[in-house]
C-alpha positions in Angstrom: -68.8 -46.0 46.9 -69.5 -43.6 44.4 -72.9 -42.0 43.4 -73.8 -44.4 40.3 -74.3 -42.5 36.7 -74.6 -43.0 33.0 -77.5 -44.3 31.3 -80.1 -46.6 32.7 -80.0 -50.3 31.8 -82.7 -51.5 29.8 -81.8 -55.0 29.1 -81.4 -55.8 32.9 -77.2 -56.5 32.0 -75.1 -54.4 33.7 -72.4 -55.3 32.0 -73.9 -56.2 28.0 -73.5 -55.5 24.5 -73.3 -52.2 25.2 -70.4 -52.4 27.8 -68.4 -54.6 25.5 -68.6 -52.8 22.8 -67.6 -49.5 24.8 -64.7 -51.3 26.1 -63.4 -52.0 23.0 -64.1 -48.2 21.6 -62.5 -47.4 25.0 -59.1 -49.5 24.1 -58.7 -47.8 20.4 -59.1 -44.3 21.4 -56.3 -41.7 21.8 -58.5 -38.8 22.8 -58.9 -38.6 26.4 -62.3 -36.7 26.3 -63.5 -39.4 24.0 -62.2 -42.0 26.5 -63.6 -40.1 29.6 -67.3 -39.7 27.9 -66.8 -43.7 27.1 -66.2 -44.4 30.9 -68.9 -42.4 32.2 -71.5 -43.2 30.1 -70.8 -47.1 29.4 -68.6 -48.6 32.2 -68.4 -46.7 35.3 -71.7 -47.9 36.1 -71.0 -51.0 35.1 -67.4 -51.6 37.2 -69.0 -50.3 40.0 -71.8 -53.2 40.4 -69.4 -55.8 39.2 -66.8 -55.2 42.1 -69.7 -54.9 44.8 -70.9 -58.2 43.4 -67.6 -59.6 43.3 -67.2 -58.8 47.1 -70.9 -59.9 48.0 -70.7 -63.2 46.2 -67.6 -64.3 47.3 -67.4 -62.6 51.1 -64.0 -61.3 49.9 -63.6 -58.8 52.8 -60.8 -57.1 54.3 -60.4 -56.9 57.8 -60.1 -53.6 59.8 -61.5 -52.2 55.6 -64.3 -50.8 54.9 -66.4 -52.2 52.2 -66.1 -48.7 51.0 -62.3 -48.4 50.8 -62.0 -52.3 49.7 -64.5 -51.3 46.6 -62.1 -48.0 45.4 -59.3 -49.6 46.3 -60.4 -52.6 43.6 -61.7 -49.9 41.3 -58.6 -47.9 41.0 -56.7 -51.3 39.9 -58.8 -52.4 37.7 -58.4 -48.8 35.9 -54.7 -49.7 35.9 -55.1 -53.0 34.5 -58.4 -52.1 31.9 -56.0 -51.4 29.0 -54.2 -55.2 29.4 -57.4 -56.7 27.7 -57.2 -58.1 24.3 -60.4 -58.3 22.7 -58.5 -60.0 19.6 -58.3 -62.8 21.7 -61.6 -63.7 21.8 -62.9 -63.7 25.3 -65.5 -60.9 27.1 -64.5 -58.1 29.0 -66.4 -58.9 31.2 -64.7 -62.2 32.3 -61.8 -60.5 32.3 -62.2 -57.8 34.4 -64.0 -59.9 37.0 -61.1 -62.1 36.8 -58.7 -59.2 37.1 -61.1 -58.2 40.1 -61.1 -61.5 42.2 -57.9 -62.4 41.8 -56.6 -58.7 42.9 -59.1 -58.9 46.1 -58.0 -62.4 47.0 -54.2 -61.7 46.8 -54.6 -58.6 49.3 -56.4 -61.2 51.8 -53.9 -63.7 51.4 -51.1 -61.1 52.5 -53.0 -59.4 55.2 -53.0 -63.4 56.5 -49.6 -63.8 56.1 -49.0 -60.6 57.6 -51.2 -61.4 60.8 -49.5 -65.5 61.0 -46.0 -63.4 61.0 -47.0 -60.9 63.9 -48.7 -63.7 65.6 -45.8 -65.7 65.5 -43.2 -63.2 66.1 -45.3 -62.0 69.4 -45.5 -65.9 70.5 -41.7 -66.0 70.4 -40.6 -63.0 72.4 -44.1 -64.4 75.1 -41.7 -67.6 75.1 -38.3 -66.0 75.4 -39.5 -63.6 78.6 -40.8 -66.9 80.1 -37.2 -68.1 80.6 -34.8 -67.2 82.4 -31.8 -68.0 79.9 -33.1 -65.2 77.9 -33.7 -62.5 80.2 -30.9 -60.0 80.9 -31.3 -56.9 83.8 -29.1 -53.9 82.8 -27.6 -53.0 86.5 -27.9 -49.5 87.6 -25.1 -47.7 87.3 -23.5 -44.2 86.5 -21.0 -45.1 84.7 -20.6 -43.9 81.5 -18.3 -43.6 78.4 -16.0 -40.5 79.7 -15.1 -42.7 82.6 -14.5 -45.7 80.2 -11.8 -43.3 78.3 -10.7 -42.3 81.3 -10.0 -45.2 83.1 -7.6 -46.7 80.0 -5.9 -42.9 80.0 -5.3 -43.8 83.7 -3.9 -47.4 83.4 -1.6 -46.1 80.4 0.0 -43.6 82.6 0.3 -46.1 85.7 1.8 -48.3 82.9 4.0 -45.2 82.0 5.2 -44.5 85.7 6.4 -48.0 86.7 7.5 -49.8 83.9 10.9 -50.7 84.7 9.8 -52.2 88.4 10.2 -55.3 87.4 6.5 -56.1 87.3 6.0 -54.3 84.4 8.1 -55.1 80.8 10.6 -52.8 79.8 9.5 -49.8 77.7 10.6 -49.2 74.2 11.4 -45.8 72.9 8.4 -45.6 70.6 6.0 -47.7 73.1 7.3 -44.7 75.6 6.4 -41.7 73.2 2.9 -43.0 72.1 2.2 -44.0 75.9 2.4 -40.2 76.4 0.7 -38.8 73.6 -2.0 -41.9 74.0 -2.8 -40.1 77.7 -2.5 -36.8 76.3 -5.3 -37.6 73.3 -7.7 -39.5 75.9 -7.4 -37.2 78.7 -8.5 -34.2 76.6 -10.9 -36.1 73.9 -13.5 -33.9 73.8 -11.4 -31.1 73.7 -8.9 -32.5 70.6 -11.5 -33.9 68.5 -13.3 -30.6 68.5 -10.3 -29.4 67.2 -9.6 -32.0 64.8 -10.5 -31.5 60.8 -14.2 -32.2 60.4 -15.1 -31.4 63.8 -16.3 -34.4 66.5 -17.1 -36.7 64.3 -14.8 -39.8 64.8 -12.1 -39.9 61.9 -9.3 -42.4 62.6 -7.1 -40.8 59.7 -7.6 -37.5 61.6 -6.6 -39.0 65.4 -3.8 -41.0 63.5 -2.2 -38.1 61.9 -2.4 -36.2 65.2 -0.8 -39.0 67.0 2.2 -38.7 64.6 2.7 -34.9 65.2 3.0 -35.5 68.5 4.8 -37.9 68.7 7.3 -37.8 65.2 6.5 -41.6 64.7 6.0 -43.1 61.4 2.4 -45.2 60.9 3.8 -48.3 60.9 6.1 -47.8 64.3 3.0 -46.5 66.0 1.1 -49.9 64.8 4.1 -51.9 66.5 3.9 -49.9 69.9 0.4 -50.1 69.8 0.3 -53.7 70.5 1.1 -52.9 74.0 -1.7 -50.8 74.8 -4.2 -52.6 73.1 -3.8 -55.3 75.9 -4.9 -52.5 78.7 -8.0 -51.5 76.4 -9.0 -55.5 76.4 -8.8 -56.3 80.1 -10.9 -52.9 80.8 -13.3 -53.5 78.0 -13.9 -57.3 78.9 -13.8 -56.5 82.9 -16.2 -53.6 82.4 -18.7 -56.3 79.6 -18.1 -58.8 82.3 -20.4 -56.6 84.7 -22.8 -55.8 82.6 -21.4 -52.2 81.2 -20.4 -50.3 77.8 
């Protein structure tokens, strides 16, 4: 806390006639070297003892505060708040302030509580949820990573490429035929095309979709269509590869 200064009291009243009266001098004036000399010599003094009794009286500390730090902390509210008081309405500053005080200290308490119930809580649930079984997941080790994913579709679309027509697999179309191709082409070579691609790596649908239809001289909606058949390969690997704990 601050070194105390101003005048001495002589009245035994730290906060008195004299204070009130310099409060409301305090409120009215526009110069701030008036204002300053008000503080310094009338009220600094006088906050200063009435937040440390505030604290005292009512055991309103902070845990993991110092008294120190709880005390300026309080201070440099009610600083903020000192100009809210209406003297016009009757009532002393001093009530006020102390009110203005308390009321500040007590709703920092109540959230550091509500703060501590939450964390106490939350860590309660997760001790709960390792304790069974139904929660707990182990990621199995494995190499495999997201080149091999695009890869392995790249490879099933080209199988799909080489023996449809067997009479296993359905009967290409045309357009299914040409975006099969360019499909193997754009997935075999990823890294390389979308380095290449307008804005770099950085994923842009718009961008692979407009290089799909150079290569391939299909219109959007006829590479939506042919789509549908490939989209079935990427499901089965996706949901085989989720299904053992991958991607």
């Amino acid at each position: 806390m601050a070194k105390r200064r101003g005048r001495k009291r002589k009245n035994g009243l730290y906060f008195g006639v004299e204070q009130e009266k310099a409060i409301v001098e305090f409120l009215v004036e526009k110069d701030h070297i008036v204002r300053n000399k008000l503080y310094n010599e009338y009220l600094r003094d006088a906050f200063d003892i009435m937040i440390e009794s505030i604290i005292r009286r009512y055991k309103l500390f902070r845990k993991n505060y110092s008294f120190e730090d709880l005390h300026t902390d309080t201070l440099s509210y009610l600083i903020l708040k000192a100009d809210k008081f209406d003297p016009d309405k009757g009532k002393r500053a001093y009530s006020y302030y102390g009110t203005v005080c308390k009321n500040y200290i007590l709703g920092l308490i109540i959230k550091d509580v509500k703060i501590l119930n939450q964390t106490s809580d939350f860590d309660s649930s997760i001790s709960q949820l390792h304790d069974e079984n139904k929660y707990t997941y182990e990621i199995p080790e494995t190499t495999y990573k997201l080149d091999d994913f695009i890869l392995t579709i790249s490879g099933e679309i080209e199988a799909e490429l080489d023996n449809e027509g067997d009479g296993t697999i359905k009967k290409m179309t045309d357009n299914e035929k040409k975006l099969g191709e360019a499909l193997v082409y754009l997935l075999s070579n990823w890294e390389v095309v979308f380095d290449n691609l307008e804005g770099g790596a950085k994923y842009n649908k718009n961008n692979v979709l407009g290089t799909i239809k150079n290569y391939t001289g299909l219109e959007t909606k006829d590479i939506r269509i042919a789509m549908r058949r490939y989209k079935k390969i990427y499901s089965l690997i996706k949901g085989s590869k989720l299904a053992n704990g991958y991607l």
